[in-house]
PDB file of N, CA, C and O in Angstrom:
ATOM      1  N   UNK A   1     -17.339  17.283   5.497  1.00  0.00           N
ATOM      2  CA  UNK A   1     -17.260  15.837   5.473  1.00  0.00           C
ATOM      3  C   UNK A   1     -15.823  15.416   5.175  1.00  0.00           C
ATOM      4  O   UNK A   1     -15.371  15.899   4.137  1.00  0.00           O
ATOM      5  N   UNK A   2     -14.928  14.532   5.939  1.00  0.00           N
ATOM      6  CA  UNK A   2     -13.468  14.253   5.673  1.00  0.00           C
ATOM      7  C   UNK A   2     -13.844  13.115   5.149  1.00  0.00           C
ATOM      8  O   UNK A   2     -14.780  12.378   5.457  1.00  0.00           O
ATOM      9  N   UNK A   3     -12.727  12.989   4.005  1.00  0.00           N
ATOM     10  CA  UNK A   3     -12.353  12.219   2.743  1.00  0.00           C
ATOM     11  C   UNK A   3     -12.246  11.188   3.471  1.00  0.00           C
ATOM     12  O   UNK A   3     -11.876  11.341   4.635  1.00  0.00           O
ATOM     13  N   UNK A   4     -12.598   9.633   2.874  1.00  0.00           N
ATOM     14  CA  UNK A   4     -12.240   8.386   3.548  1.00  0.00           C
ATOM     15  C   UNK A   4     -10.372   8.333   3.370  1.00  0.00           C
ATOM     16  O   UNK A   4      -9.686   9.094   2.688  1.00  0.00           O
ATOM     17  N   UNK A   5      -9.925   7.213   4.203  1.00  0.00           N
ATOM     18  CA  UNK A   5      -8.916   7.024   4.512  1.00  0.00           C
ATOM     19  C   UNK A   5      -8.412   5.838   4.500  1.00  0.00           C
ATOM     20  O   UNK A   5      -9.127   4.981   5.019  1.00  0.00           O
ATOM     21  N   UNK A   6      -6.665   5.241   3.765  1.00  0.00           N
ATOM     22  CA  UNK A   6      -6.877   3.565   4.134  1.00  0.00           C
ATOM     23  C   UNK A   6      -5.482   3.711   4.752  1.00  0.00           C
ATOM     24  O   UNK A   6      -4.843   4.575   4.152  1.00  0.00           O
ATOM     25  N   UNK A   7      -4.653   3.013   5.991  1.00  0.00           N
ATOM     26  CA  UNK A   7      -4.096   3.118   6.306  1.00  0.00           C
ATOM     27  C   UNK A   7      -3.165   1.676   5.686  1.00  0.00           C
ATOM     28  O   UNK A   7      -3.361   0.512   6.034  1.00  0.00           O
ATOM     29  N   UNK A   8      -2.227   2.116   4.780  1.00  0.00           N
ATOM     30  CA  UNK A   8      -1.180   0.498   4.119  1.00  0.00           C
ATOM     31  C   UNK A   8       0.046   0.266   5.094  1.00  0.00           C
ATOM     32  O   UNK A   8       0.898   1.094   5.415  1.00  0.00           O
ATOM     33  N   UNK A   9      -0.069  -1.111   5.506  1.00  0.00           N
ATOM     34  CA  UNK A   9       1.155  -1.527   6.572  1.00  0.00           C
ATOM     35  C   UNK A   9       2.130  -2.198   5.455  1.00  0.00           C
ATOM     36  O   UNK A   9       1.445  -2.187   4.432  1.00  0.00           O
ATOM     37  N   UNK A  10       2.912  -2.556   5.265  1.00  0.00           N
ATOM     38  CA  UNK A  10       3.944  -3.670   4.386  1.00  0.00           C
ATOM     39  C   UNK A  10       4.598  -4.264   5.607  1.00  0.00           C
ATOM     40  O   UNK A  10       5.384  -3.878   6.472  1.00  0.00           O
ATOM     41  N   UNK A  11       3.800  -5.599   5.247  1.00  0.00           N
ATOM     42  CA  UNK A  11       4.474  -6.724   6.172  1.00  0.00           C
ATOM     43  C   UNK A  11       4.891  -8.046   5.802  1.00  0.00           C
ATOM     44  O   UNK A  11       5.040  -9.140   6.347  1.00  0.00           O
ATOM     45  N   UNK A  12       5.059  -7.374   4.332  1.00  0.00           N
ATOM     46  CA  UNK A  12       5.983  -8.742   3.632  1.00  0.00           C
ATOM     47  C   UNK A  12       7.470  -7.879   2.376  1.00  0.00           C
ATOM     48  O   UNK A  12       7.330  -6.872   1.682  1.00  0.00           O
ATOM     49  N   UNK A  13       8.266  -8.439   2.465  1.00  0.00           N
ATOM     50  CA  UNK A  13       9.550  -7.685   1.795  1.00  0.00           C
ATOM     51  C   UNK A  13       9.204  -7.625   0.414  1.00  0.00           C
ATOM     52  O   UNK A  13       8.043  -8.025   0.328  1.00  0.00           O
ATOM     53  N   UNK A  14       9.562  -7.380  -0.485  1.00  0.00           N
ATOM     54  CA  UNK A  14       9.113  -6.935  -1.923  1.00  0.00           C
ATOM     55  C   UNK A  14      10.418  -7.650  -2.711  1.00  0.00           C
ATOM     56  O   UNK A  14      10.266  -8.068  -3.859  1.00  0.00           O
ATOM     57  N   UNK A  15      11.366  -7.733  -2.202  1.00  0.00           N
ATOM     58  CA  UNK A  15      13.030  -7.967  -2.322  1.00  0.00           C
ATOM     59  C   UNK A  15      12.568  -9.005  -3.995  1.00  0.00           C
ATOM     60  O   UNK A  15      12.755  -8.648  -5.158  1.00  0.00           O
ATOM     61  N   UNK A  16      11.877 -10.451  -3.426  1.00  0.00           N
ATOM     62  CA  UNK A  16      11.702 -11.175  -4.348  1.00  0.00           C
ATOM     63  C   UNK A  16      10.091 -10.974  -5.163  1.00  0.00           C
ATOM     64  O   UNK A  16       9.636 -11.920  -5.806  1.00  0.00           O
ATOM     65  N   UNK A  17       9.521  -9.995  -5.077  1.00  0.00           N
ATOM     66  CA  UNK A  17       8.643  -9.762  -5.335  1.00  0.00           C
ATOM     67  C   UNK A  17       8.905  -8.799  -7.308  1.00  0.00           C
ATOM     68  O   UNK A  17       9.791  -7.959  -7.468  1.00  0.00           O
ATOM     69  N   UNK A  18       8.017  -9.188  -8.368  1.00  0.00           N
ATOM     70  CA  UNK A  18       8.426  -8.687  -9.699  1.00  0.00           C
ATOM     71  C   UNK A  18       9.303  -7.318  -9.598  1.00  0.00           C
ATOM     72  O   UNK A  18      10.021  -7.294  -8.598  1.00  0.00           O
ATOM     73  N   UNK A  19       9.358  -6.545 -10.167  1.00  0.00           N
ATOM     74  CA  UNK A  19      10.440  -5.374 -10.303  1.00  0.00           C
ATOM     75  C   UNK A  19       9.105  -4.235 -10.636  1.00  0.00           C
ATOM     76  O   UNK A  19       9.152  -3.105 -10.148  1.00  0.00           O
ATOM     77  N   UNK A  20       7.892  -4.689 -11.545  1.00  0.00           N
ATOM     78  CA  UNK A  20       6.552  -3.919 -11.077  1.00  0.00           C
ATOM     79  C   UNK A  20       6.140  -3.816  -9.997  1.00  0.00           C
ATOM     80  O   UNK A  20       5.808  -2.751  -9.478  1.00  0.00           O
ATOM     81  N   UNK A  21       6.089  -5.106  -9.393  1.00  0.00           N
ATOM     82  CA  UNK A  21       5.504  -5.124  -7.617  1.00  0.00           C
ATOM     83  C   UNK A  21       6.189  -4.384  -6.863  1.00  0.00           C
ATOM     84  O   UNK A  21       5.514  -3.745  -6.056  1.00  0.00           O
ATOM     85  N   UNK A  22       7.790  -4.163  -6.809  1.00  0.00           N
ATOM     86  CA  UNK A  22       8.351  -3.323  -6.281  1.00  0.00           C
ATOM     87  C   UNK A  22       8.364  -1.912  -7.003  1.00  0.00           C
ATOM     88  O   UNK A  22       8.169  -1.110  -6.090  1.00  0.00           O
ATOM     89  N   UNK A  23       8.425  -1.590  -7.552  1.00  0.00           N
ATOM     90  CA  UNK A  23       8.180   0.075  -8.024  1.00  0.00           C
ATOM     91  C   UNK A  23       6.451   0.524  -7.094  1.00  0.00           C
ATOM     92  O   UNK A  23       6.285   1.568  -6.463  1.00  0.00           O
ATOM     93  N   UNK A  24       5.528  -0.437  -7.246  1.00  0.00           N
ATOM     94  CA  UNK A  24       4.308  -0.198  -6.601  1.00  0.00           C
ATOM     95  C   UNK A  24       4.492  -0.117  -5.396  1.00  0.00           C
ATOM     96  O   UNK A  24       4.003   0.903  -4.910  1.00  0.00           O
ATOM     97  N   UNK A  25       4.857  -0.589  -4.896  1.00  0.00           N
ATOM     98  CA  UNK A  25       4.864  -0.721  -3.442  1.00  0.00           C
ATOM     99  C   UNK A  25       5.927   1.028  -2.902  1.00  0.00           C
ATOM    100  O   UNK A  25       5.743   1.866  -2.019  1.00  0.00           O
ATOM    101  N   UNK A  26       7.021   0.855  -4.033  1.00  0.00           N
ATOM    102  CA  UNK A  26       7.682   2.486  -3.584  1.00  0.00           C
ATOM    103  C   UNK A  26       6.627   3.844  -4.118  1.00  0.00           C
ATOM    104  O   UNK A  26       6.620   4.997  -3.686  1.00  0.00           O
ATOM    105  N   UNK A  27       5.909   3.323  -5.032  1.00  0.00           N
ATOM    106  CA  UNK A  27       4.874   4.421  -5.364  1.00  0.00           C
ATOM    107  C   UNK A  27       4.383   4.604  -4.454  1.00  0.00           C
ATOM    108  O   UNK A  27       4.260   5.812  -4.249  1.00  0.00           O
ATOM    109  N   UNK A  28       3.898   3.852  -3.534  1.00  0.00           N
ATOM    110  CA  UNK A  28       2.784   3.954  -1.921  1.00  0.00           C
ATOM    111  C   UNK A  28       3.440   4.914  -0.916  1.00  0.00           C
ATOM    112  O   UNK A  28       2.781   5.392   0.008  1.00  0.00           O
ATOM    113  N   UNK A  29       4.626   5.169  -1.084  1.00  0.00           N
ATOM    114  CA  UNK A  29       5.365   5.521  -0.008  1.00  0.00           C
ATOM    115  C   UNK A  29       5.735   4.757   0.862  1.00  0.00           C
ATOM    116  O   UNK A  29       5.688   5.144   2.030  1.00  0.00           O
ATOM    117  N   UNK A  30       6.226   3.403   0.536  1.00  0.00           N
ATOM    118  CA  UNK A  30       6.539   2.443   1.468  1.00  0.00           C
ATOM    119  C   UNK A  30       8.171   1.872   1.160  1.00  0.00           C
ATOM    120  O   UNK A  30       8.704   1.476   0.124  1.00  0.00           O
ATOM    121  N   UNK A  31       8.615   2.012   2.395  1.00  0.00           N
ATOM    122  CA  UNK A  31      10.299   1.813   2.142  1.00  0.00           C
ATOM    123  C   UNK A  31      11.003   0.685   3.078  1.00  0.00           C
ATOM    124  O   UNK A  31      11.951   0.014   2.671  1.00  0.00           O
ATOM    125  N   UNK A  32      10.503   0.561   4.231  1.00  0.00           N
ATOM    126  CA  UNK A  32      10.545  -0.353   5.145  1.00  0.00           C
ATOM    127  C   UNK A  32       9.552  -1.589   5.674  1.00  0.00           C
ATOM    128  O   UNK A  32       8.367  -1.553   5.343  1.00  0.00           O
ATOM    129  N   UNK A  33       9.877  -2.295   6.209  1.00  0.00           N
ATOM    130  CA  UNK A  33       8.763  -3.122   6.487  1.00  0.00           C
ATOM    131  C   UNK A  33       8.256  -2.898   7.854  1.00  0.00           C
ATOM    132  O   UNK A  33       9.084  -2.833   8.762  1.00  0.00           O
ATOM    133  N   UNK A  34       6.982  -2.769   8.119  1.00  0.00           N
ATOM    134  CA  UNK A  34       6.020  -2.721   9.037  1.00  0.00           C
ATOM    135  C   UNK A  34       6.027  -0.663   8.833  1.00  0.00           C
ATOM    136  O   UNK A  34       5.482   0.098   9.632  1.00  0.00           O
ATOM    137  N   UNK A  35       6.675  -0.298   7.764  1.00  0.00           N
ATOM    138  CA  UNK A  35       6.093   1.097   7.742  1.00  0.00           C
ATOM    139  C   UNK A  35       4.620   1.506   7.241  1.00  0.00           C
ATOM    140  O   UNK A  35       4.095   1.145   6.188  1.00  0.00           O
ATOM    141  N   UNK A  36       3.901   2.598   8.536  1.00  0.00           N
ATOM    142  CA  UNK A  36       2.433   2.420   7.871  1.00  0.00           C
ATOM    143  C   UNK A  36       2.226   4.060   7.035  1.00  0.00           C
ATOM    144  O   UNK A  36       2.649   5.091   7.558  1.00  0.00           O
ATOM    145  N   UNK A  37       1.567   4.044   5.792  1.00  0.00           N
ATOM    146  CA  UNK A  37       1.414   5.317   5.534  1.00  0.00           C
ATOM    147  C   UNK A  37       0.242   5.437   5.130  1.00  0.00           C
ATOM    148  O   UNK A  37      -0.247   4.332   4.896  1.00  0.00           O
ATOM    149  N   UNK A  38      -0.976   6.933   4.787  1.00  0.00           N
ATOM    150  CA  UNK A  38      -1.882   7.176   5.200  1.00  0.00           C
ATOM    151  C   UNK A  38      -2.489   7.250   3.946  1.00  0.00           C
ATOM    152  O   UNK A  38      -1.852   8.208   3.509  1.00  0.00           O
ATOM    153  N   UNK A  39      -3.226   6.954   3.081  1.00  0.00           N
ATOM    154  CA  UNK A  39      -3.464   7.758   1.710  1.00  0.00           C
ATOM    155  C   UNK A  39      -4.924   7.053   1.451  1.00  0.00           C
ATOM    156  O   UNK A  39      -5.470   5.977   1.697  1.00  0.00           O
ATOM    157  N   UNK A  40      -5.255   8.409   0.752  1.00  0.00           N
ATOM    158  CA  UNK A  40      -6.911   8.403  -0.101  1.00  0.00           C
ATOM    159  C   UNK A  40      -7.311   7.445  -0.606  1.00  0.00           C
ATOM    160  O   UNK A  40      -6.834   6.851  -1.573  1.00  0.00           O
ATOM    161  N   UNK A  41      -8.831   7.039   0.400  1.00  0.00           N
ATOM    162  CA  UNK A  41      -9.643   5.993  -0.685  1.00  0.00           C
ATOM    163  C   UNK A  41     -10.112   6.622  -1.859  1.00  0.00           C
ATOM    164  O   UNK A  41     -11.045   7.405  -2.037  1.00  0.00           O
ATOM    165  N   UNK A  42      -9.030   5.976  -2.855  1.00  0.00           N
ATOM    166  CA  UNK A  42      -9.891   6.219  -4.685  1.00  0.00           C
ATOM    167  C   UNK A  42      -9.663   4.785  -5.034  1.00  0.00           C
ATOM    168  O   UNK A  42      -9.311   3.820  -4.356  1.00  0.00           O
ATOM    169  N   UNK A  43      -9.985   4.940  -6.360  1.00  0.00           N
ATOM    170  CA  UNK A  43      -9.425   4.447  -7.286  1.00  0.00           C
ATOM    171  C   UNK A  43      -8.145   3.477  -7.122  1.00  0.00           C
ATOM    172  O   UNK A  43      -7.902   2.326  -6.760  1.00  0.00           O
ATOM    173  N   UNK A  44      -7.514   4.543  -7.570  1.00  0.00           N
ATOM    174  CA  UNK A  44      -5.715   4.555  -8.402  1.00  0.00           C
ATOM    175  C   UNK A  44      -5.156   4.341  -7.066  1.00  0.00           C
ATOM    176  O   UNK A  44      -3.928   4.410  -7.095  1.00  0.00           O
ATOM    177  N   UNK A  45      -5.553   4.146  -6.112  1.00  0.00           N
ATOM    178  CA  UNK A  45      -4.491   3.975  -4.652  1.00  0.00           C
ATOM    179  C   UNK A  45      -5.202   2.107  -4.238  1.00  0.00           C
ATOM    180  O   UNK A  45      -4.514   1.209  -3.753  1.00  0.00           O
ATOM    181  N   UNK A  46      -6.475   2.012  -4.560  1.00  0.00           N
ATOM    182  CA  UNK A  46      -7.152   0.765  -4.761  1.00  0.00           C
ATOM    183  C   UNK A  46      -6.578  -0.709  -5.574  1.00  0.00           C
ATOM    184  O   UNK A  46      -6.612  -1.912  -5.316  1.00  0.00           O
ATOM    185  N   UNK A  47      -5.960   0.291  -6.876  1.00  0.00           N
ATOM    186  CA  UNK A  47      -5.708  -0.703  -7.887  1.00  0.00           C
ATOM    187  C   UNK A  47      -4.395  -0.919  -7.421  1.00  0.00           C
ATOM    188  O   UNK A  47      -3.889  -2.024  -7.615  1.00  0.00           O
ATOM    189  N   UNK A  48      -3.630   0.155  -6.710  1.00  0.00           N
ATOM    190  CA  UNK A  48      -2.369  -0.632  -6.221  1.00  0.00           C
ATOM    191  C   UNK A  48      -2.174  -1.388  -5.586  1.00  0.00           C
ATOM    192  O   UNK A  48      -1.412  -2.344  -5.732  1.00  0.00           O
ATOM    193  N   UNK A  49      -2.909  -1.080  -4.639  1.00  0.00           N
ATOM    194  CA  UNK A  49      -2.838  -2.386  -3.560  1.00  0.00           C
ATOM    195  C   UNK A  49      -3.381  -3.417  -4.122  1.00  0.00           C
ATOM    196  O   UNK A  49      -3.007  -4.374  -3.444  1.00  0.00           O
ATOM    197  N   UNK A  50      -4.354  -3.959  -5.357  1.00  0.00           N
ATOM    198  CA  UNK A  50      -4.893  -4.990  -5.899  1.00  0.00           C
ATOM    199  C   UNK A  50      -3.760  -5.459  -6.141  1.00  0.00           C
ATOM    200  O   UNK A  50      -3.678  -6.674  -5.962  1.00  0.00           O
ATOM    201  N   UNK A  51      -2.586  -4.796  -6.584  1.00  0.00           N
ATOM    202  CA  UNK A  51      -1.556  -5.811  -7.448  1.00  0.00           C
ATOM    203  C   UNK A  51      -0.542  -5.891  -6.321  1.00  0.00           C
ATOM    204  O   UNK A  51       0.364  -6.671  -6.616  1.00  0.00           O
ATOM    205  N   UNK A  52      -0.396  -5.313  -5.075  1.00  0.00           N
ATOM    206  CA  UNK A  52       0.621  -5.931  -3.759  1.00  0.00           C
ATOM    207  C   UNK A  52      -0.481  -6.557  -2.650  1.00  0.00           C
ATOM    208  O   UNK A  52       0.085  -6.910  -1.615  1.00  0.00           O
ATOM    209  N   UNK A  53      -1.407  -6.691  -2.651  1.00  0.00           N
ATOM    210  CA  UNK A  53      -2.250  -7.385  -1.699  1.00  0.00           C
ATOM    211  C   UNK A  53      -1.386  -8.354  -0.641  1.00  0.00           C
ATOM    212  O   UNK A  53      -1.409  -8.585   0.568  1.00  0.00           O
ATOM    213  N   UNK A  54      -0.609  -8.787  -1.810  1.00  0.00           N
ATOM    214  CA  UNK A  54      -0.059 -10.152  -0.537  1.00  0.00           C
ATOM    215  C   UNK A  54       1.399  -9.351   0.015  1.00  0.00           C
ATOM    216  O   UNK A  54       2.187 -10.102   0.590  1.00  0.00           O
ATOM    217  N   UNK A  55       1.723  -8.205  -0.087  1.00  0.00           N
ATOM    218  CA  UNK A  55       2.997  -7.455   0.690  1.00  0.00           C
ATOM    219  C   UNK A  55       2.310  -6.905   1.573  1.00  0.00           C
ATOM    220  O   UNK A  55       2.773  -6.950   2.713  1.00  0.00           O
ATOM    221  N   UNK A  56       0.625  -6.011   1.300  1.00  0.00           N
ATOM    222  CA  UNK A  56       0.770  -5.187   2.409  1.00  0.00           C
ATOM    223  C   UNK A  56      -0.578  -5.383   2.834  1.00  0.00           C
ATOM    224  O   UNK A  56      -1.480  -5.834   2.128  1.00  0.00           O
ATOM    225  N   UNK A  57      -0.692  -4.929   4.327  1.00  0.00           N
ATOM    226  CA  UNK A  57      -2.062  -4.851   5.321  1.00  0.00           C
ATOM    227  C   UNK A  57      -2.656  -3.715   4.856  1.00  0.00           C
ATOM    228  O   UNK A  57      -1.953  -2.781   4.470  1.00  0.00           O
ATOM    229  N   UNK A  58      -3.942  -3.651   4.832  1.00  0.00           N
ATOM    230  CA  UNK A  58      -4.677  -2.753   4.592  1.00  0.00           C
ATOM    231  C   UNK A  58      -6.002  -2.201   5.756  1.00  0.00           C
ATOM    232  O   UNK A  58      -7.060  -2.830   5.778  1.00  0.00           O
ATOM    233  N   UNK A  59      -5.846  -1.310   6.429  1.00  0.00           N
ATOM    234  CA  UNK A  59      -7.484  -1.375   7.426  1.00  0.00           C
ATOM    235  C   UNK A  59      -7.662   0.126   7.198  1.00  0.00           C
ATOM    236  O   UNK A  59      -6.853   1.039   7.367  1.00  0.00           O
ATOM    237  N   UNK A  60      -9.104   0.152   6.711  1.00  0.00           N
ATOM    238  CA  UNK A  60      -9.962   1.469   6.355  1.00  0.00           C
ATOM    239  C   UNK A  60     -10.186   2.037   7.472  1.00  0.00           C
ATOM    240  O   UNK A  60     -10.297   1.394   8.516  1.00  0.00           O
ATOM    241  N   UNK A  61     -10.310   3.675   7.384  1.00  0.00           N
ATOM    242  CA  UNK A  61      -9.800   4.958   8.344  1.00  0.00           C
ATOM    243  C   UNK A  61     -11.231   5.276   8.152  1.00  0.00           C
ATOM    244  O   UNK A  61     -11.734   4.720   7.175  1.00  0.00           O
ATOM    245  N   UNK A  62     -11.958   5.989   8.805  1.00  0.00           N
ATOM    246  CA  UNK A  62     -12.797   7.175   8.896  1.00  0.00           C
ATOM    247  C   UNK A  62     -14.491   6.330   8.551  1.00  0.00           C
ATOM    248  O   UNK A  62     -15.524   7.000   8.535  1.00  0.00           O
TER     249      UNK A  62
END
């Protein structure tokens, strides 16, 4: 059975975004804008995106 999947787009800049919001958003592996990267539905990858919701797209894999 393969692990669910969420695919995070960032399609808003972080620039003026808190100095937490930006460390989160580099925790994701996200460095550019409209870069998409691939990572595990849990938890702890959940609660990040709770606190950048409005930087990045989110659409569930698998």
């Amino acid at each position: 059975m393969a692990e669910k999947t969420l695919k995070i787009t960032l399609v808003k800049s972080p620039i003026g975004a808190v100095p937490k919001q930006r460390a989160t958003v580099e925790a994701l592996g996200l460095h550019k804008l409209h870069q998409t990267v691939v990572m595990p539905d849990n938890q702890a990858v959940r609660g990040m995106i709770w606190h950048v919701n409005h930087l990045v797209k989110v659409e569930e894999e698998n």
